[in-house]
C-alpha positions in Angstrom: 2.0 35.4 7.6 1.3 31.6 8.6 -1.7 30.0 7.7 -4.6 30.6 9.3 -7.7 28.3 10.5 -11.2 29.0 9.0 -14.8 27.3 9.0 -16.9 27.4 5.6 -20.6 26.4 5.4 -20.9 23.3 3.5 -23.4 24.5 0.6 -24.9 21.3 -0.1 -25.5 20.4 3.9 -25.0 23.3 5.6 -22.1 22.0 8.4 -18.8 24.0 8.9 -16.1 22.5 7.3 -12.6 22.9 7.7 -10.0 24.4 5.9 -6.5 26.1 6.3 -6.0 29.6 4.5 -2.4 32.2 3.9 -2.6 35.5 2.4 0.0 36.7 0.3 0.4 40.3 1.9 1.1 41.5 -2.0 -2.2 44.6 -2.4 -2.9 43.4 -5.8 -5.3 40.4 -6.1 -3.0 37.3 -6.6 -3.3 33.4 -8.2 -4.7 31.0 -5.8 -3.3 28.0 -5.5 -5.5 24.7 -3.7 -3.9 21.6 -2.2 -5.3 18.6 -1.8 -4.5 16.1 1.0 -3.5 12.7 0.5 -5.2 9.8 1.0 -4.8 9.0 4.8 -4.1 12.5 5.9 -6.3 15.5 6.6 -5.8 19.4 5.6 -2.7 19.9 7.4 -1.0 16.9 5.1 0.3 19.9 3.0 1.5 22.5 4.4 5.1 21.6 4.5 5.0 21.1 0.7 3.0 23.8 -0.5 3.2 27.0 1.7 6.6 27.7 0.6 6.2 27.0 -2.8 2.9 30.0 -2.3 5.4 32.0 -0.9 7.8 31.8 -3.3 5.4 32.3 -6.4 3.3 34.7 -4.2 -0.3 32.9 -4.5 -2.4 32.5 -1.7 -3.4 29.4 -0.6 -6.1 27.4 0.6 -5.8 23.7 2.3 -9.5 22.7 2.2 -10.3 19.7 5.0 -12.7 18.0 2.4 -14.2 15.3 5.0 -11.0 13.9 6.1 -8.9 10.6 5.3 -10.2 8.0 3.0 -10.0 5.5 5.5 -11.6 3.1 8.4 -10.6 5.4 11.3 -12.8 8.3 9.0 -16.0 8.3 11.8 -17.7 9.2 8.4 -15.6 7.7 5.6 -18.9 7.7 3.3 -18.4 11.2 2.9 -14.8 11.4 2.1 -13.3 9.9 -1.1 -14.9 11.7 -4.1 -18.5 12.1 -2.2 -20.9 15.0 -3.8 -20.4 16.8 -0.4 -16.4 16.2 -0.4 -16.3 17.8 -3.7 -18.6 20.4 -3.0 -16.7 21.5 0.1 -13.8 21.9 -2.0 -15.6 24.1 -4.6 -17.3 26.2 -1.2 -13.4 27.0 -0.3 -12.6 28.2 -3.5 -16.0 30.4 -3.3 -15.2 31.7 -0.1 -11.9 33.3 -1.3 -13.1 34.7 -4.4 -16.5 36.0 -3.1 -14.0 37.4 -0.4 -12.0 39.1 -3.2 -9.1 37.8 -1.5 -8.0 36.2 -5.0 -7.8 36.6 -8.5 -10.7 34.7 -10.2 -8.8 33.8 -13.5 -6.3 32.0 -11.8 -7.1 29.4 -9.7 -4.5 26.6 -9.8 -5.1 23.0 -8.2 -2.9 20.1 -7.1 -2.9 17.1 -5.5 -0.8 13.8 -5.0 -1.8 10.1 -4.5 -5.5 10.4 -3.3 -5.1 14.3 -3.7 -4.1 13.5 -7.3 -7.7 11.4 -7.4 -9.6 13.9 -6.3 -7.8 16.9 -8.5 -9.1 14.6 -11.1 -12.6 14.1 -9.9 -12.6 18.0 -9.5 -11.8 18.2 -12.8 -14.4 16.1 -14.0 -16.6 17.9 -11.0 -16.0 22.0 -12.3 -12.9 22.4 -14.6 -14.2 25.6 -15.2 -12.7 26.4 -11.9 -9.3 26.3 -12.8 -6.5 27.7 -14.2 -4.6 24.7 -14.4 -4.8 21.5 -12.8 -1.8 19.1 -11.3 -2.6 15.8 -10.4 0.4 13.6 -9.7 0.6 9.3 -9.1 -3.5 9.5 -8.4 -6.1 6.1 -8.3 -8.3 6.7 -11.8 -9.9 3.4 -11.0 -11.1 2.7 -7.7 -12.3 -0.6 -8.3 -9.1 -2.0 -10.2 -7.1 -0.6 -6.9 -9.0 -2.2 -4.4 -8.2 -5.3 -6.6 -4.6 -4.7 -6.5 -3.9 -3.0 -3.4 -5.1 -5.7 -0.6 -3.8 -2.7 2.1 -5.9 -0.4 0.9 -8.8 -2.5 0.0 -11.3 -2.1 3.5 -10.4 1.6 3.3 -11.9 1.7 0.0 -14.9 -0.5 0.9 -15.2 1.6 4.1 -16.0 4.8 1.8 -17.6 3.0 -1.0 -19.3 0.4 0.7 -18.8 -3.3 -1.1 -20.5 -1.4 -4.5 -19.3 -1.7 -7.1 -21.2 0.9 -8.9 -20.4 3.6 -6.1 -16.7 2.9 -6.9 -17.5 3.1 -10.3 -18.7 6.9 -9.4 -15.9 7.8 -7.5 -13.2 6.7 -10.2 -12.1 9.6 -12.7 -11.8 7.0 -15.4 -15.6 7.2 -16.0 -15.5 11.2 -16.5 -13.3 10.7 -19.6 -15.4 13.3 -21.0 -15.8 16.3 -18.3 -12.2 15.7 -17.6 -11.3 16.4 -21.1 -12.4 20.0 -20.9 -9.9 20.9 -18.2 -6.5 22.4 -18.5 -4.8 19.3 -16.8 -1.5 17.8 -16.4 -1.1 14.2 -14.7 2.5 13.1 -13.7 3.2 9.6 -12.7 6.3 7.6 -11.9 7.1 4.8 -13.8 8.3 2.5 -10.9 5.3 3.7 -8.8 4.8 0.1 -6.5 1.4 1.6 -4.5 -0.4 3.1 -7.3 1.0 1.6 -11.1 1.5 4.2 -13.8 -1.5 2.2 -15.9 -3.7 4.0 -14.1 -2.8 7.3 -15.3 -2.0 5.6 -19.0 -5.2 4.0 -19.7 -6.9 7.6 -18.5 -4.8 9.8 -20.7 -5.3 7.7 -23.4 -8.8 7.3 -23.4 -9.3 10.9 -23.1 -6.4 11.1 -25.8 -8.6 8.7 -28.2 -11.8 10.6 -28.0 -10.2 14.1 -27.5 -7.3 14.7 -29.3 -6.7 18.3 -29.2 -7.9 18.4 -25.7 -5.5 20.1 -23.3 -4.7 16.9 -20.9 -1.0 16.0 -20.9 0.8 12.6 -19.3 4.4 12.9 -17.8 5.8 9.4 -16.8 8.8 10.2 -15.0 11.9 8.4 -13.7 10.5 8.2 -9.7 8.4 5.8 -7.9 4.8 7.3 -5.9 6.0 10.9 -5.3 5.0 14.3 -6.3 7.5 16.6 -7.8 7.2 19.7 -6.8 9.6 21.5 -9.2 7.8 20.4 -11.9 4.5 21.7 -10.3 5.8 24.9 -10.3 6.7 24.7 -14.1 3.5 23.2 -15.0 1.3 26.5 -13.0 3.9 29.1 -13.9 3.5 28.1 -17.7 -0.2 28.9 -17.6 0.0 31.6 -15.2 2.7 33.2 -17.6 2.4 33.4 -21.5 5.4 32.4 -22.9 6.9 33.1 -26.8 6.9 29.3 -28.4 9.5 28.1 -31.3 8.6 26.0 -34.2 11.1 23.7 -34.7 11.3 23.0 -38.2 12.4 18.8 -39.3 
């Protein structure tokens, strides 16, 4: 079964939004698994990546449209990037598919990458409760310390956030430190990332780290530059889908 094209009611504004759907064709309820686009893509930004990986783990899937790319060419980039209605739209798709009893409720597993990776984390911050497990890989925590850094980026980011500093301030996941430490989260980031530096994801971890530490947010800095690792996705999700014996390891 390929993945199919549906319209969900926006719950906050009522407009039908978007977003790409597969089955698995098991009878039993199974995991669902949600991907995130990138920054300057749209719903269909993941399908290569994560359709096959559903497949092979036998979730279903949903590819939620979320108001589009965070950028200039957005005819409504104010709504994109971390807006109330781009992260509601994302909590409507997962409604849709468990009010639908297409999915189990207990497992709901979420991922994104770059600007999917900020917005698993916003979601995170937004309803953690939703998920099973969360996977944000190389994501922007800091929206105004990006723009700062990242002159290509910079009039995409004003173009959603306006030149406000506060607004980016409420679209950064840096300033949720404490929602985001009640999720189930794992952030991966590459140490020799050039578009998005791996401070980002330090000075998050560790601030959630400092206040929280037996929260279950975990930091993997890996040997790779701004790229998502699919492998270790799979890991991550199977690890908490699964329960698996543990080994003290005595000094």
């Amino acid at each position: 079964m390929s993945m199919q094209e549906i319209l969900i009611p926006s719950s906050l504004d009522g407009t039908e939004q978007p977003s790409l759907l597969y089955l698995s064709p098991s009878p039993e309820k199974r995991p669902l698994l949600v991907g995130l686009h990138t920054w300057s893509y749209d719903r269909f930004n993941q399908i290569e990546d994560l359709l096959p990986l559903a497949r092979k783990l036998d979730f279903n899937l949903i590819l939620p449209e979320f108001r589009g790319p965070n950028l200039t060419t957005n005819p409504n980039p104010a709504e994109a990037c971390a807006s109330e209605v781009a992260m509601r739209d994302i909590r409507d798709a997962v409604d849709y598919v468990l009010e639908r009893g297409y999915a189990d409720p207990e497992n709901v597993f979420l991922y994104g990458a770059s600007g999917g990776g900020h917005m698993a984390l916003m979601m995170a911050a937004y309803c953690p409760h939703y998920f099973k497990a969360i996977a944000s890989f190389v994501p922007i925590t800091n929206l105004k310390k990006w723009a700062d850094y990242n002159a290509n980026y910079r009039p995409h980011i004003l173009a959603c956030c306006g030149d406000d500093e506060t607004e980016m301030v409420k679209r950064s996941p840096i300033s949720y430190i404490d929602k985001i430490a009640t999720a189930n989260l794992k952030i991966y980031h590459g140490k020799y990332d050039e578009s998005v530096p791996f401070s980002h994801s330090m000075e998050l971890f560790n601030a959630v780290n400092e206040k929280y530490p037996r929260s279950r947010v975990f930091l993997e800095i890996f040997d790779g530059g701004h790229q998502a690792l699919l492998h270790r996705t799979e890991e991550w999700f199977t690890s908490q889908y699964t329960t698996a014996e543990s080994v003290s390891v005595s000094g």
